[in-house]
C-alpha positions in Angstrom: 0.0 0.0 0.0 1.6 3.7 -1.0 2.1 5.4 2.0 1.9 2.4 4.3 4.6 2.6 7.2 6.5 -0.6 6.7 8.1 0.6 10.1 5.4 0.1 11.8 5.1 -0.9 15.5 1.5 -1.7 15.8 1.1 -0.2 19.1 3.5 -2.3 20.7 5.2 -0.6 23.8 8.7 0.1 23.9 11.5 0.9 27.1 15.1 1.8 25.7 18.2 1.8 28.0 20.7 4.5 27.9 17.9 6.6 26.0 18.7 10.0 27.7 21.3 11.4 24.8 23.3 9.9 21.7 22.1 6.6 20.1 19.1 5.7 23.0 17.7 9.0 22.6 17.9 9.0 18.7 16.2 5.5 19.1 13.5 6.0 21.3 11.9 9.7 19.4 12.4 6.9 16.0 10.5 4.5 17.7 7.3 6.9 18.8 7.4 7.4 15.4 6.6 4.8 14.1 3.5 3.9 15.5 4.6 2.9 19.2 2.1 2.5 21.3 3.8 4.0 23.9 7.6 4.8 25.3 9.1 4.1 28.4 12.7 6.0 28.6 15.6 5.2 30.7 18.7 7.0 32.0 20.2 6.9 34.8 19.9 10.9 35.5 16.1 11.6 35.5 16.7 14.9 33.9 18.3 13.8 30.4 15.0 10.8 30.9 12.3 13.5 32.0 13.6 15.8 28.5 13.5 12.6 26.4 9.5 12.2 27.5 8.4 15.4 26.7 10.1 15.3 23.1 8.1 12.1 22.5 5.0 13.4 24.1 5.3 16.7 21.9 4.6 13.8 19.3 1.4 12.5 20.8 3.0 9.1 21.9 2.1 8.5 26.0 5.9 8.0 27.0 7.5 7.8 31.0 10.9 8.5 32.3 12.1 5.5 34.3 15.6 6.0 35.5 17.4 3.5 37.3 20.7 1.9 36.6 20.8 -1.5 34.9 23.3 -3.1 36.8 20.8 -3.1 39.9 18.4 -6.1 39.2 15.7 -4.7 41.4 15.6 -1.6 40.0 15.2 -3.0 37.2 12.2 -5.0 37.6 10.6 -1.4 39.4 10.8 0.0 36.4 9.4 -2.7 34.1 6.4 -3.0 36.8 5.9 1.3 36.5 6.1 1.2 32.5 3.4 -1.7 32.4 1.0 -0.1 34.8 1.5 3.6 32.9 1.3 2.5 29.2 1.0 -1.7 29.0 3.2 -4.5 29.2 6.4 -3.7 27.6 7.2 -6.1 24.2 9.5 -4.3 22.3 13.5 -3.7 24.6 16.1 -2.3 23.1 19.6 -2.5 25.5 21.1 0.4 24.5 23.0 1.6 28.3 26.4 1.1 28.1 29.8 1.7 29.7 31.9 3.2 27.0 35.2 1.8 26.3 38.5 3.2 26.8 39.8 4.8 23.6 42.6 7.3 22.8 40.6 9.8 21.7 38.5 10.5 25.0 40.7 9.0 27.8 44.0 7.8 28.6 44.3 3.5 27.6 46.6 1.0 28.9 47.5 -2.9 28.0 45.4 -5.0 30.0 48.5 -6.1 31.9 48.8 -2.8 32.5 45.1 -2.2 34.0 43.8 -2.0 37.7 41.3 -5.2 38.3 39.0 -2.9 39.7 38.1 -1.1 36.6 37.1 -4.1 34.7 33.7 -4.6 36.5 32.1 -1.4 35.3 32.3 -2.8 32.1 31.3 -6.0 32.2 28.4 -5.0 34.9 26.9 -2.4 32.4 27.9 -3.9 29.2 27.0 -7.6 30.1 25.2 -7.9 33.3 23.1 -5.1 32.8 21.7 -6.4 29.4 21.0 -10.0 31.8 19.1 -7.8 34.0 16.8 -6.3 31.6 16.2 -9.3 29.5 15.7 -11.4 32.7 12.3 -9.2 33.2 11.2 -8.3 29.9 11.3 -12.0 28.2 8.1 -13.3 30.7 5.6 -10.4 29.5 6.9 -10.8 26.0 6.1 -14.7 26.1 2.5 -14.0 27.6 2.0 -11.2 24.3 3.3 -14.0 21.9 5.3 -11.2 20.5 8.7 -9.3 21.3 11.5 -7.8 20.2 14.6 -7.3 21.7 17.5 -5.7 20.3 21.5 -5.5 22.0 23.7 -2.9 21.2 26.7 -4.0 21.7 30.3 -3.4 19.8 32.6 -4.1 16.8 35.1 -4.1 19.5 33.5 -7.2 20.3 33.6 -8.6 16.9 37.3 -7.9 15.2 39.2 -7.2 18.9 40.6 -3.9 19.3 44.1 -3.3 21.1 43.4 -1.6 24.6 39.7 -2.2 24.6 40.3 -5.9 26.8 37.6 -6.6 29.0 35.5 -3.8 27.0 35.6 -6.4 23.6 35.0 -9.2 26.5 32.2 -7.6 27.7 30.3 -7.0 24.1 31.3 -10.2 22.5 29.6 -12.0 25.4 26.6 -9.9 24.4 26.0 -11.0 20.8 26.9 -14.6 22.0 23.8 -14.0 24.4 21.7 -12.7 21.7 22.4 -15.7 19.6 21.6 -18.1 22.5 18.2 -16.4 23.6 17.2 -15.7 19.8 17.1 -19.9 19.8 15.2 -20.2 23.4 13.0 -17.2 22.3 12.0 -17.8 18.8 9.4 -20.5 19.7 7.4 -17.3 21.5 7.5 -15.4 18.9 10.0 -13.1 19.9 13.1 -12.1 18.5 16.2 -10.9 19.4 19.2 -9.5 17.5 22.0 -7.3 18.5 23.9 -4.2 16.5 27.5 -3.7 16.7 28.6 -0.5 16.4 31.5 1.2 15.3 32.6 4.9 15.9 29.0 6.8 16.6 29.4 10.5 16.8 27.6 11.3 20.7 30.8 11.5 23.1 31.7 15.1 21.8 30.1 18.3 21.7 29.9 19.4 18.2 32.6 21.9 18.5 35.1 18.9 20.2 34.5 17.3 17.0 34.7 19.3 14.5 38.3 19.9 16.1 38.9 16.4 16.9 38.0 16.2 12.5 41.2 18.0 12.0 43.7 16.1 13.6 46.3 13.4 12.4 44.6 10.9 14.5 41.2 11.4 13.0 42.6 11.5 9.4 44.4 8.3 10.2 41.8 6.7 11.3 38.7 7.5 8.8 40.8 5.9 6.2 39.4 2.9 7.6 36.2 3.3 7.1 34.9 3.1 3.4 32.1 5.6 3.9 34.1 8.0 5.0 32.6 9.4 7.9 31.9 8.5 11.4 28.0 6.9 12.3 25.6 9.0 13.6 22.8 8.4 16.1 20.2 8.4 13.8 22.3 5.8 11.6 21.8 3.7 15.0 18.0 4.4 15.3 16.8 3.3 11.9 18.5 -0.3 12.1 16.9 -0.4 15.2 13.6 0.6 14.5 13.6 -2.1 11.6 14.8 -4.8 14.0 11.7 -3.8 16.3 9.0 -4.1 13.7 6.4 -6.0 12.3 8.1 -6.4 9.0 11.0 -8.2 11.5 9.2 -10.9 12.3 11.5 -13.5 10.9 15.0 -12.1 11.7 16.5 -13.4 15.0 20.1 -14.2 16.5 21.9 -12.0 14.2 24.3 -9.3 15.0 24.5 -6.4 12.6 27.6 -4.5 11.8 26.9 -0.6 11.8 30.2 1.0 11.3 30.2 2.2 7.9 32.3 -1.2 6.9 35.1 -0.6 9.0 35.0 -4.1 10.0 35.3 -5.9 6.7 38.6 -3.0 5.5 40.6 -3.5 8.8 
């Protein structure tokens, strides 16, 4: 049909992680968009959550700010139980919070022999634990609707191995090895799970930082690996995902997407 949305969510409810700025934010507004049935938003600072909802209100989609940090299991399961009673049983999850990881251009990086033990937990607690978490308390609603989607955003870091990035690449690849596991246990529910590995996405600088990060050696250097050219942006992210959570993605599960502009297959 011209002018059908082949997007389209059928009403289904949606909670994104991490959906305060950058990617999650980009994802969740794509989402309303699309014929959502309602939003719930998380970040772990109400404010960036609370300025989310009323974007996504402005659009006449019922949406609710939910902060709480994935790593903490109860809070989790609050927040499920607060989306379900405010806008219905939540069937569509995208896993979007995540600890960034160490990279030259933002922060110092060390070999892992070099690392203190006690920094590797944030990132396999956010990156890993807290996509358990969520998952853990979505999957039972999602098996009573007959219908889900879930989709883990995790890392080419995860995939090809980058130097520095340890426990980081750890962290995602176990990820998209859980995605592929619960994509088999899921599928006979009818609901789906896949996973999108990302590559550089512009959202940890201020346009400004960036524009002045653009003309360094470092920068050049690297953007000759990517055959597009360009870094991804967080509306690259959302449409992938907002694909992945719709009707016409019924029969796509356990798969992990490269997003990264094929960096991955030139390196």
């Amino acid at each position: 049909m011209i002018g059908e949305d082949v997007l389209d969510l059928d009403g289904q409810v949606a909670l994104v992680t991490g959906a305060g700025k950058g990617a999650g934010r980009a994802i969740a507004i794509e989402l309303a968009k699309h014929n959502a049935g309602g939003i719930a938003v998380n970040d772990f600072v109400a404010e960036r959550a609370e300025e989310v909802v009323a974007e996504i209100r402005a659009l006449g989609v019922p949406a609710v700010a939910v902060p709480f940090d994935v790593c903490d299991l109860e809070a989790v399961r609050a927040a499920f139980a607060k989306a379900a009673e405010e806008l219905g049983a939540v069937t569509v999850l995208v896993n979007n919070a995540g600890m960034a990881g160490p990279n030259e251009t933002l922060r110092p990086t060390k070999s892992f022999w070099e690392e203190d033990p006690t920094e590797w937990n944030k990132y396999v607690d956010t990156n890993l634990f807290g996509v358990f978490n969520c998952c853990h308390v979505a999957i039972p609603a999602m098996i009573e609707a007959k219908r889900g989607r879930i989709v883990n955003i995790v890392s080419d870091s995860g995939r090809v191995g980058e130097p520095r990035q340890a426990v980081y690449s750890a962290a995602k690849a176990g990820a998209a090895g859980f995605t592929r596991s619960l994509a088999k246990e899921t599928g006979k529910f009818g609901v789906t799970c896949n996973a999108i590995a990302l590559s550089s996405i512009q959202t940890m600088m201020t346009d400004e930082q960036f524009e002045a990060f653009q003309q360094t050696d470092g920068y050049k250097a690297q953007i000759r690996l990517y055959p597009m050219r360009r870094w991804g942006q967080p509306d690259d992210v959302a449409a992938l995902a907002a694909f992945l959570c719709s009707e016409r993605a019924s029969w796509v599960t356990g798969q992990t997407y490269p997003l990264n502009g094929g960096y991955s297959f030139a390196v």
